[in-house]
Structure formats: C-alpha cells, structure tokens
KELO-31831 format. One record per residue (C-alpha): residue in one letter; x, y, z. Coordinates in steps of 0.2 Angstrom, whole numbers, plus 5000, padded with zeros to 4 digits. Each point is the difference from the previous one (the first is absolute). Layout:
BEGIN
AXYZ ...
! end
This chain:
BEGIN
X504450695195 X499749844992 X500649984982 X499149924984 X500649954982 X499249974985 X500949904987 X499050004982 X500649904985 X499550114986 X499049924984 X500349825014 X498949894984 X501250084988 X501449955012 X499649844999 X499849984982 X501650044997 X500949875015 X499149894991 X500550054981 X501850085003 X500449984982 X498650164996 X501150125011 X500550124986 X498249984992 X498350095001 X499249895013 X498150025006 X498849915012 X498349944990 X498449925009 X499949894985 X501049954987 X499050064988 X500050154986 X498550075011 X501049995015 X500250165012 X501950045002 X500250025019 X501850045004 X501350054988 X501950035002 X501150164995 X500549904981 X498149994998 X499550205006 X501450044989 X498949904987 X498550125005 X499349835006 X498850065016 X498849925013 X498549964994 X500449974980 X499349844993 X501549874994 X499750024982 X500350205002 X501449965010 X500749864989 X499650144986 X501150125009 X501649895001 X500049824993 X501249955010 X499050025016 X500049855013 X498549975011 X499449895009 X498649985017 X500249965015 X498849895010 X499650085016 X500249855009 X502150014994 X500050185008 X499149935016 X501449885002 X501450134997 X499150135012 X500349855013 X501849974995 X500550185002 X499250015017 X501049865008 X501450074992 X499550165010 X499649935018 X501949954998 X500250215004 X498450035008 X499049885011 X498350114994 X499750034984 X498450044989 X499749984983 X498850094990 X498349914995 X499650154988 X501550014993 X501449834996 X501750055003 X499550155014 X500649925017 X500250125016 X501449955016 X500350045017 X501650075002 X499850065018 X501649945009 X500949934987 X501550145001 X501049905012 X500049834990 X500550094983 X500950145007 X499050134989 X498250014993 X501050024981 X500849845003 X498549905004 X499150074984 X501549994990 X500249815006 X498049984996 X500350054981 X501549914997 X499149845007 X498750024987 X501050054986 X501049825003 X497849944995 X500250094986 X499050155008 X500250184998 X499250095017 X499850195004 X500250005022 X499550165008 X500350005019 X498850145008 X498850005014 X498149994992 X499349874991 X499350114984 X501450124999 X501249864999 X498949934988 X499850154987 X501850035002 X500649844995 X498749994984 X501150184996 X501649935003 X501349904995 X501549905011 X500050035018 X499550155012 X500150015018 X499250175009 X500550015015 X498550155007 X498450004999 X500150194993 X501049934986 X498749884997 X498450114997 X501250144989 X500549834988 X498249954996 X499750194994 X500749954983 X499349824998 X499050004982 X498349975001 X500149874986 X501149905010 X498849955011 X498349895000 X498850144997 X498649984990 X500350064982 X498550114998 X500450075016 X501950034996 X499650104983 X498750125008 X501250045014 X501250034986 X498750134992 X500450105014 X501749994999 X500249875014 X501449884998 X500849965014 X499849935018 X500650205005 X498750064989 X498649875006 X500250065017 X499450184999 X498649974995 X498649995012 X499849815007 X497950035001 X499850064981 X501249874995 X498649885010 X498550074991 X500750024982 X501249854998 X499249885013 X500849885013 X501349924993 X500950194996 X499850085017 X500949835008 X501350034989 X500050175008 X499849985019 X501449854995 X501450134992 X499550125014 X500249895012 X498450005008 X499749834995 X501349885005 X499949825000 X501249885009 X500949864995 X498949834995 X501449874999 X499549814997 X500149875012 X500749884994 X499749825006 X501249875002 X499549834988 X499649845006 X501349874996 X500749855004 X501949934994 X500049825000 X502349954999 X500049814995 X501449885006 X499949934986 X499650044980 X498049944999 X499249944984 X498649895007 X498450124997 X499149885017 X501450065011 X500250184994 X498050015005 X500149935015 X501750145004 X498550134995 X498649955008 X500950015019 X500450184994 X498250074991 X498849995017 X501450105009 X499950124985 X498150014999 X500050035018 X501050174998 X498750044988 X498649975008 X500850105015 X499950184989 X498349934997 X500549964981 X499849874987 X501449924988 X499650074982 X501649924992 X501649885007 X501550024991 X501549865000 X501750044999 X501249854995 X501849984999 X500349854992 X501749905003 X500750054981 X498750124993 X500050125010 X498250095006 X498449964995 X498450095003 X498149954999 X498450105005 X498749915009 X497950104997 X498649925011 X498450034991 X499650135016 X501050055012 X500049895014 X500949925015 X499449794995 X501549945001 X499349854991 X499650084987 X501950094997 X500549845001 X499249914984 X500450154991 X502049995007 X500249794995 X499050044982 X501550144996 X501349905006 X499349844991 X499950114984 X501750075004 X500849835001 X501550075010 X501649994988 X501249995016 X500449985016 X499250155011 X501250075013 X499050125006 X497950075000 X499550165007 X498250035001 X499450184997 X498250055005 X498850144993 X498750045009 X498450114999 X498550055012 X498649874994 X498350064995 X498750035012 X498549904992 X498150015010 X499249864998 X498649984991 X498749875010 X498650034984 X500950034985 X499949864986 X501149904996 X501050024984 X499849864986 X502050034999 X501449995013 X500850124994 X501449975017 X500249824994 X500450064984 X501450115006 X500749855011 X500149934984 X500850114990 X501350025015 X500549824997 X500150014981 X501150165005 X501049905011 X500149854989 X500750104986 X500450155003 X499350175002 X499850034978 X499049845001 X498550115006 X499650154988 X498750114992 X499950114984 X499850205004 X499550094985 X501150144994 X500150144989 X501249934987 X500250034980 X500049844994 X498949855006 X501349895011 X500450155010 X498250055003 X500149875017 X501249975012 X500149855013 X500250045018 X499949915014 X498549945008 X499950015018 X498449945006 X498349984991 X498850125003 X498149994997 X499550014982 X498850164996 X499549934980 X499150144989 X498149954993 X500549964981 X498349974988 X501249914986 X501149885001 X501950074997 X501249914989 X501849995011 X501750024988 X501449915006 X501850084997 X501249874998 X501750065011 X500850014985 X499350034981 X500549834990 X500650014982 X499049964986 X500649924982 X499750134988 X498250024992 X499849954985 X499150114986 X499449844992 X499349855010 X498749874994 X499649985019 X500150145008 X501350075013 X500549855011 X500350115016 X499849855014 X500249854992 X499049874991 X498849955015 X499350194997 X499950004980 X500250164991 X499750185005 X498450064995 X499550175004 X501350145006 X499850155007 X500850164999 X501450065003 X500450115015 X501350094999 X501250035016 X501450094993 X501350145010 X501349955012 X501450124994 X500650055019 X500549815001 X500149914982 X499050044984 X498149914998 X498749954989 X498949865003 X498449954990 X498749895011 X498649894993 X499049875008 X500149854989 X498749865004 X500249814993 X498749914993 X500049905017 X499450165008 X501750045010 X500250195000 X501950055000 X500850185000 X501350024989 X501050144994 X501150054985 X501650095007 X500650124988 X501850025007 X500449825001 X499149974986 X499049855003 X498449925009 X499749955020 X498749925011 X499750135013 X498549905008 X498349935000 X498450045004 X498849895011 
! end
C-alpha cells in the first residue's frame, strides 16, 4: 500500500517572525497585518495566550493586554520564499512533495519505498524534523496512508508519528478536534450546539443532512474524514533553471570584453527558453570578483522577451553604472522565464496618443542604469501620521492611466522626506513670520491648526498643523510639535 506524509509547521508566519527576531523568544510575540493600533493580531505564541492575547484582537488591545508585546507582519511575499526553501529542503528526503496553497507551512510527501534507504519510516521523519529544526523550524511529521487523515492528525499533533495500519489510521482521526481544522467558524459553533466536537463525532452524523444544513464545503470534510473522498498526491514539478557558467582564464575588468563573453552565451540561453515555449522575464548575474568575493545584479526587460538585442543594452547600461571594482574571475548567467501573453491583434483599433511599451523600455534602462530603487511609486496607506500615510514600492511597468472627472481644480501638498526645523516664532515681529526667506516676505494669513496627536504604541505625539501663506502667495504646511517643542516645515501646497 503506498504511503503519504504530511509535514505542517504550526503558526509557519509566527515561525518566521521569531528566526528573524530571536532576541523575542521569552516575549509575547504576535503576527499583525499592519503595524498599526488597528491592526488584526493573526498568530500569537504561548507568552502571548498566557497574556489572554487571542486571534483576532486589534494591537492596541493587545498592546493593552501586555506592554511588552512584540509584533510585527510578515509580507507574504517573505513566507512565499520560505515555503520554497522548505520544499527543496524536503525533495532532499522525498523526490514528490506538495505544498499546500491554502495553507503556508502544510507540505504533503511520498513516502512509498523509502524504508530501504532509511532503514525505517521513523527515521526518515525523524531525519525530516531534525533537518528543519537546523532552519530554525519546528515541524509536526505524521506518516499514514491518506492524504486528509494525515492532514488532520498532524494539525492535532505534536513531534513525530508513524502508523503503520490503515485501521490505526481511521481509529486516530476519531479524536481530532473540530477547531483544529479549516472549518468554517459558523459551521464549527452550530455543530458544537449539538455536542459535536470531534472528527469521531462529525462522522455519525448523516453525510446528506450535513449537505443540506451546512453546505458543500462540510459534507467534503465528511466524505474526506470517511474516506469516501480521497485525493492523491499533487507534487510540483519542478523545472530545472536555465543558466550559463562563464570560468575566465583570466581576472576581467574591461566591461567591452565581459560583453562580448555574454553575448556568445545569451542566444543559447534564449534558445532553451524559447524551446518550453517561454519568454525571459528577468536575467540575473552572478560575479565572483578576484578580491571581493560575489556580486549579484538583476537584469528586467520592459516585457518579457527573447530580443537578445534588447537584453543586451540593458546588460552594458548596468555594467557601465556598476563600473566593475575588480577583476571578474567568473559570471554565471541565471535565466527566469515565463509563458508570454497571448495578444490578438487588433487590425481596427486606434492607435493610442501614448506608447505606453516605449515607455516601459524606458524605464528598463533607467532601471538598468541605476538601479532597481531608481524607478518607484507612492502607494497610499493607512498610517497615523502624514509621512507614513504612503509608501514607495516598485514600479514594474506603466500601465494605462484611468484619471477620475474632477469639476475643480485640486491643490496638490507636497510632503518633504523629512519635516525641516524652523527658528522659533516669535510673539512679536514688525514683519511678520519669515518662514522661507526674504524672496517670500512675511507670513500673512495662517490657518488652523490640526491637531494630529496619539502614537503611544511607538513614542508619545502632539502635533499642531497650520497652513501659513507668505505675502508672495507660497502656501507652506507647518506644524508646532509639542514633544519637541518647536516649529517644522512639513510641506507645501501647489
């Protein structure tokens, strides 16, 4: 009979939090979406339930709770790169493995014939978890034969368990909790009504009144724990990157001859592309340097593409920015592809007034140029005070501007990066308030203030905005900061 695992990673973000911040081990530690008093607590650890921090508190109760709570988020695009590690680290023991993409941290393993190799299904799982824990992961490993009983049992568990019958199985999942398993939450506290908390319990009810009063999604979860249900394993294919190692005879600084090394090798590379029927997205360089050790650039078309003319240009303009600092003793090429878009062509459609694809070949080489922060744009955000309020990210490509109708004319503020210092006002000044300078004479009217004030989950705040105009017209936005007890220019309005 063939045999399955499924590894989980229990509270995986959480996990990761604290490989990242080992010096809050000890603490109350939670996952937040946001930094933010109105952010959601997601995970917590046992200092923080002890706490009677939960699931689902806002920060500021929390922070309430236990002032020395630590929190933090994690971006999803940080636990999308450790779900990869962990599953490389995994195909070391098993050549098919899944992970979960409902559930980070959830990966399921083939561990049909593997008993020869490692002398006992225990000793492959045992060597599983201690392979993680050297990540700084802790992992629950439950060797069965189904893919959902597996599942639930290691979401129960802790450590490592191997059954070794099927019987054993299907008599283990009869006192699996209900609440540790993704059920809905209306659905788990209206079987818990009627005394139903268990998988054991689940399963003697009728599977066709389960259908009809608690919907789809509960009677898969039955057929699933009754076996009735029973999907095989889904591992990924993983393909094999395109690359290219380029070992000099000599340390290389001239940029000309580097190129010319790179462009024997890029048309073979693009020819393996274009053979799965891809395009390259992004080209990363790898250089060990005679002295310095490695060095690594990105390379970003405007589109993905196979023009090896225009990987090229991009190639020389971040190597000619770069200015190589020492001899290069070796270069390996790394290639990311992707399947291209599948454009129709459109024989009667207009023409647009903007190229909005020469723009993006644009901004390729002013990433290339200078760098991948060279080319960025402001995201708003929910943020207590004004310079957290936006955010710059990266910006990829262009993309067609949809503008709103507006019947008046809006003034735009400008927020300098940082709010400059003021001299102190004075309380009696012929003149006026000299906020700019001479050129903009005096201030003249001043509105306000606004007061932003708060900010005790990080440092104590009270700030009193105004809008001050000169007698040149200039409009600046200033605030009195009660803390720190002076003036700054926060902006200006155009």
């Amino acid at each position: 009979m063939d045999r399955m695992a499924c590894l989980d990673l229990p509270a995986f973000p959480l996990q990761l939090l604290l490989r990242q911040h080992p010096e809050w081990r000890g603490h109350p530690v939670a996952v937040v979406d946001s930094d933010q008093p109105r952010g959601i607590i997601l995970w917590v650890n046992a200092p923080a339930r002890a706490a009677r921090i939960l699931s689902g508190m806002s920060f500021a109760a929390a922070l309430s709770l236990s002032g020395d709570l630590r929190a933090a988020p994690v971006p999803e695009s940080q636990i999308d790169r450790a779900v990869v590690a962990v599953s490389r680290r995994l195909r070391e023991h098993s050549p098919h493995v899944e992970p979960s993409t409902d559930e980070p941290g959830v990966f399921w393993l083939d561990a049909s014939g593997l008993e020869p190799l490692y002398g006992s299904l225990d000793a492959w799982a045992a060597g599983m978890e201690t392979g993680l824990s050297a990540m700084g992961l802790s992992a629950v490993v439950v060797v069965g034969f189904r893919r959902f009983a597996t599942y639930a049992l290691a979401k129960s568990g802790q450590g490592v368990r191997v059954l070794h019958e099927a019987g054993e199985e299907q008599g283990a999942l009869q006192d699996v909790p209900l609440e540790r398993l993704a059920i809905a939450p209306g659905t788990r506290d209206a079987l818990a009504k009627l005394g139903v908390h268990s998988l054991g319990e689940f399963l003697r009810l009728p599977s066709e009144g389960i259908r009809r009063r608690y919907g789809k999604a509960a009677f898969d979860l039955h057929r699933m724990a009754s076996g009735e249900l029973n999907l095989p394993l889904q591992p990924e294919r993983p393909v094999e990157p395109v690359t290219a190692r380029l070992i000099l005879d000599r340390p290389e600084t001239d940029v000309d001859r580097l190129m010319d090394l790179i462009e024997t090798r890029l048309p073979t590379l693009l020819d393996a592309l274009a053979g799965r029927g891809q395009a390259l997205e992004e080209l990363r360089l790898l250089f060990r340097f005679e002295r310095l050790g490695e060095h690594k650039e990105r390379i970003r078309p405007a589109a993905p593409t196979l023009d090896a003319r225009q990987i090229l240009e991009l190639i020389r303009l971040r190597l000619s920015a770069a200015r190589l600092p020492d001899g290069v003793e070796e270069l390996n090429l790394l290639v990311r592809g992707v399947n291209p878009e599948q454009r129709q062509l459109e024989l009667l459609a207009a023409r647009p007034r903007r190229d909005l694809e020469a723009a993006n070949r644009a901004l390729a080489r002013v990433r290339a140029a200078f760098g991948e922060a060279s080319v960025v744009r402001a995201r708003l955000r929910s943020g207590h005070l004004p310079e957290n309020s936006f955010a710059w990210e990266p910006l990829s490509r262009l993309e067609p501007a949809r503008p709103r109708t507006r019947l008046q004319r809006r003034l735009v503020r400008r927020l300098y990066r940082r709010p400059i210092p003021l001299p102190p006002r004075p309380r009696h000044e012929p003149d006026g308030w000299m906020l700019h300078g001479l050129e903009q004479g005096p201030v003249v009217r001043v509105w306000g203030p606004y007061v932003v004030a708060g900010g005790w989950w990080v440092r104590a705040l009270h700030r009193e905005y105004h809008f001050a105009e000169t007698r040149k017209g200039e409009l600046l936005w200033v605030f009195y900061d009660r803390v720190r007890r002076g003036w700054f220019v926060h902006g200006r309005v155009e």
